[in-house]
Structure formats: structure tokens, C-alpha cells
ZAMARGU-4260 file (C-alpha; in steps of 0.2 Angstrom, whole numbers, plus 5000, padded with zeros to 4 digits):
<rodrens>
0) 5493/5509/5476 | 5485/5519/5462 | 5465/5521/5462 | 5458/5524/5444 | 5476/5523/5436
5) 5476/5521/5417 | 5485/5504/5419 | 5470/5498/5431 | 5461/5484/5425 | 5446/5474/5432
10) 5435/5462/5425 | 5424/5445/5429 | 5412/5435/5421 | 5393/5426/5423 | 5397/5418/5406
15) 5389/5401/5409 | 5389/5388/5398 | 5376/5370/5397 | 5382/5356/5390 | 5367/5340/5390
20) 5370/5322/5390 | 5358/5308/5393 | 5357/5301/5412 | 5347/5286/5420 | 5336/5298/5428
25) 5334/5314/5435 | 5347/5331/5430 | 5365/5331/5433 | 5374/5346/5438 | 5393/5354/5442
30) 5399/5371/5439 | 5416/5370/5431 | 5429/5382/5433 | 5437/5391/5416 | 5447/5401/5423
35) 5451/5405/5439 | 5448/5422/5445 | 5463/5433/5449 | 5463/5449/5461 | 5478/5461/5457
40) 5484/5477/5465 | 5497/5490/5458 | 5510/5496/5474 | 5522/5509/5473 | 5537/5511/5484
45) 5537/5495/5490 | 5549/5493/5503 | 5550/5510/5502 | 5562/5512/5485 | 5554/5522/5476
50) 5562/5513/5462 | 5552/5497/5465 | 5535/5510/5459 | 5519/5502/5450 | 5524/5485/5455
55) 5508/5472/5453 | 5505/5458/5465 | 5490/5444/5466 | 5483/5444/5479 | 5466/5438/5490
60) 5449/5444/5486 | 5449/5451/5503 | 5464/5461/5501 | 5459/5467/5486 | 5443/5475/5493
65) 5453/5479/5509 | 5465/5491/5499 | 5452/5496/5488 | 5445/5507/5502 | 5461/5514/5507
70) 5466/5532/5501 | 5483/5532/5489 | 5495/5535/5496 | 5490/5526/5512 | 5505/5513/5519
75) 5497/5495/5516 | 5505/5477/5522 | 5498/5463/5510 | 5503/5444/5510 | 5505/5442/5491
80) 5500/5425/5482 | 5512/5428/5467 | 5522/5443/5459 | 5514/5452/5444 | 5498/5448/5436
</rodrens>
């Protein structure tokens, strides 16, 4: 995995949006999702080939902050959702 790499992108949102329509009484509420958020990391040797280098997987938010922390270089063992990202 590659900390900082030029490829390395991050982002999220707060963006929220109110739509009103009228109701009997009172407020109605729901939180809609626009798009669903995606937690990506970039391994190299996977396997150990070193021709399977700066592969993406999606994985778990936890993952994500669990190999976050991890120096590169360091061996890691991930339970992808889907290839690439």
C-alpha cells in the first residue's frame, strides 16, 4: 500500500439538501443517500507478484482506517468488497 502516492484519492461530503412539501401536521424527515460512500486502497504485490503492483480494492471503512495506520510496505490481509474502485 502506498501512503501519499500521487494516485491517492480521498474525498466525502456534508452536502445536504431540503426539499419542503406540505404534511397534515408537524415536520417530516429522511436522510437520502446520493451516493454511497466507497473506501479504496491501493496494494502492491499482491500475492506476492510483484507484477500484480498498485492494484485498487474496495474495501470496509474499517479496513480502510486499519491500513491507513500501517507503515508501507507492511504485509496486510483484507477481505475486499469488489476489485478496483
Amino acid at each position: 500500500m502506498h501512503q501519499g502516492a500521487a494516485g491517492q484519492r480521498t474525498w466525502y461530503t456534508t452536502r445536504s439538501t431540503t426539499v419542503c412539501t406540505k404534511v397534515r401536521r408537524g415536520t417530516e424527515t429522511y436522510r437520502r443517500v446520493i451516493h454511497q460512500e466507497r473506501w479504496c486502497v491501493m496494494l502492491d504485490d499482491v500475492g506476492g507478484k510483484r507484477s500484480r503492483d498498485r492494484v485498487w480494492y474496495q474495501v470496509s471503512r474499517n479496513t480502510y482506517t486499519d491500513t491507513q495506520v500501517r507503515r508501507s510496505g507492511s504485509k496486510v490481509t483484507i477481505e475486499p468488497e469488489r476489485d478496483g474502485c
